[in-house]
N, C-alpha and C positions, 0 to 999 in steps of 0.2 A: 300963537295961532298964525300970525303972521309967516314965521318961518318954517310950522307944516304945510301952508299953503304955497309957500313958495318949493318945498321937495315938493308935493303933489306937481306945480308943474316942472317942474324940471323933469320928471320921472313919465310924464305927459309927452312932454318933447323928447325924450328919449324914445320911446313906444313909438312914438311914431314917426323918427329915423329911422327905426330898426324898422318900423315895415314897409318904408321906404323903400330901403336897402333892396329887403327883401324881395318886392315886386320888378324890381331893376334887374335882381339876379337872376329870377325863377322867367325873365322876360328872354334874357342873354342866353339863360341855361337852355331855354325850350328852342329856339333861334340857331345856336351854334355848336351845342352839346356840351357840358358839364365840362368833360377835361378842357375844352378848346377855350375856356373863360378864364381870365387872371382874376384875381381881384385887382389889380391896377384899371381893368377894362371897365370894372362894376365902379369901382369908387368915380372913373373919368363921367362915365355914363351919370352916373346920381349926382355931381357936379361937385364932390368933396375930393378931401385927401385920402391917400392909403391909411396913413394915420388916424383918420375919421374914421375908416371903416371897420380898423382893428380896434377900437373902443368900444364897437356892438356887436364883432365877431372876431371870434380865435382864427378862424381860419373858415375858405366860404364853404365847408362842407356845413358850418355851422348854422348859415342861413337856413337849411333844409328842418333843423330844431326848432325853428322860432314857431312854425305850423303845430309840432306836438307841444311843444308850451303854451304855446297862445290857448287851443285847446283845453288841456287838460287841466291849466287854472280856471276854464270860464265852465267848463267840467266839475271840477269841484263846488264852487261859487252854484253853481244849480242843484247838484244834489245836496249840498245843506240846505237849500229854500224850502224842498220837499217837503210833506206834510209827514212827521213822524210816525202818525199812523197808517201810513201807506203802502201798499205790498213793494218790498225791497226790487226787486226784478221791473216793477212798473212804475215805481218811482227814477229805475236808471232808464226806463224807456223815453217818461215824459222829460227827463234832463237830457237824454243827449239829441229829441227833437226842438228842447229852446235852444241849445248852443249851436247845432248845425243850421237853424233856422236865422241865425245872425251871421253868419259863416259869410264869406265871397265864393262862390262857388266855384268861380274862374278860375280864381285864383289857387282853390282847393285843385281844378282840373289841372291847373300847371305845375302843381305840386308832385301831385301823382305821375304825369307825363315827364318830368325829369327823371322824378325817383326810378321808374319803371326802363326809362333808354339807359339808366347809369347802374351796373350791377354790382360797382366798388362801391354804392352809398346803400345798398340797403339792408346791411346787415349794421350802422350805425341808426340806422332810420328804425327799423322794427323792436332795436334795444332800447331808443329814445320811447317808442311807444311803449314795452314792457316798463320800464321803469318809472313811467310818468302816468300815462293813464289809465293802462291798468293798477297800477298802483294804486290811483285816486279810485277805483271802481273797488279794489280790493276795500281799501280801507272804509270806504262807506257800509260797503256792506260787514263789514268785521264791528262797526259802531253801532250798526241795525239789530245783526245776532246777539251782541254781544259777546264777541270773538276775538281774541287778537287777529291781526288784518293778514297775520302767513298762517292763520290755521290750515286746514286743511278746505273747509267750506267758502270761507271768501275767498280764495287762491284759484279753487275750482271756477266757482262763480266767475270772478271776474275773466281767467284767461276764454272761459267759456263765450259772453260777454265781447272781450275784444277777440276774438275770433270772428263772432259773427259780425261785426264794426267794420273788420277789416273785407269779411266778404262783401257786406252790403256796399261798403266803398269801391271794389273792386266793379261790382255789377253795375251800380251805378256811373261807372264813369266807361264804361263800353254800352250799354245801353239808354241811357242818359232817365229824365227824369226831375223829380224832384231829391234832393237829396235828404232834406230831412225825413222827407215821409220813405225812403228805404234806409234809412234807420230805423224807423219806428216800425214798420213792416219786418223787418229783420229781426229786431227784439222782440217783438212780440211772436213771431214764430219762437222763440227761445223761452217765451214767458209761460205759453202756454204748452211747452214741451217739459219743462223741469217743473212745474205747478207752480201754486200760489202758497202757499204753506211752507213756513219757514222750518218748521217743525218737524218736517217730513223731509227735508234735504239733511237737517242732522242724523236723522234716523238711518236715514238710507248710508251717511257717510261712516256711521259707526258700525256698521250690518256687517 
């Protein structure tokens, strides 16, 4: 017991270097522009070694990942909470309104404002999202159907899903706002465009 409590912190202290780092980088990155940052700059700024910094990043394109991870675990971790009997599309509404609702918003704005001036990062950026949270959107809903999670209905679903994730993000960060609630406004335009009937998306995908 003892020595799972001691990984829990250690894994504690970890987590929160890395988003340390992070807010140091996405500070510089927003400040000076993406190329113009070493990581020698970020590690001097956050008060460690290069050393230090390459233990929580490969390289600092990598920083830009910690936001789709961080996510897409606190992502997952909600939609298993969900009430099993719950319409699948409204169960991923009222999850991704608790994890945006714990979000930094700021710090989500400085995210996007890198991503958006840097045009060499976002085709690592939108793969880190295909692969991680759509994925976990896929898979939920492939456990809800009863589907394998690359059928054809959770694949739909979900890119459908993060499509509208990524508009609602978009809008929201030129017109400002609350950000969960245009999440949840964006989903539910989607909720009630594709129905509530799980039954009836199979149907229609076999048609």
């Amino acid at each position: 017991m003892t020595e799972s409590l001691a990984l829990q912190l250690r894994a504690k202290r970890s987590e929160m270097m890395a988003s340390e780092l992070e807010a140091v980088a996405l500070r510089l990155f927003e400040e000076r522009g993406f190329a113009e940052v070493t990581v020698e700059e970020i590690a001097s700024e956050a008060h460690i070694s290069v050393r230090t910094f390459y233990r929580y990043f490969a390289a600092k394109e990598d920083v830009l990942q910690l936001q789709i991870d961080r996510r897409s675990e606190a992502l997952r971790a909600a939609l298993s909470a969900r009430p099993v009997d719950e319409v699948p599309l409204h169960s991923l509404r009222m999850a991704w309104q608790d994890v945006v609702s714990a979000e930094d918003t700021e710090l989500v704005r400085r995210w996007i404002t890198v991503v958006a001036a840097t045009p060499s990062l976002v085709k690592g950026v939108l793969g880190g999202i295909q692969l991680k949270s759509q994925r976990a959107i896929a898979e939920f809903f492939g456990n809800r159907l009863g589907l394998p999670d690359d059928d054809l209905v959770p694949t739909m679903l979900a890119a459908a899903a993060g499509g509208v994730i990524q508009a609602a993000q978009t809008r929201w960060y030129f017109q400002g706002g609350d950000l969960a609630t245009a999440f949840s406004d964006a989903l539910d335009v989607l909720e009630r465009g594709v129905g509530t009937d799980p039954k009836a998306w199979s149907t229609q995908a076999s048609a």
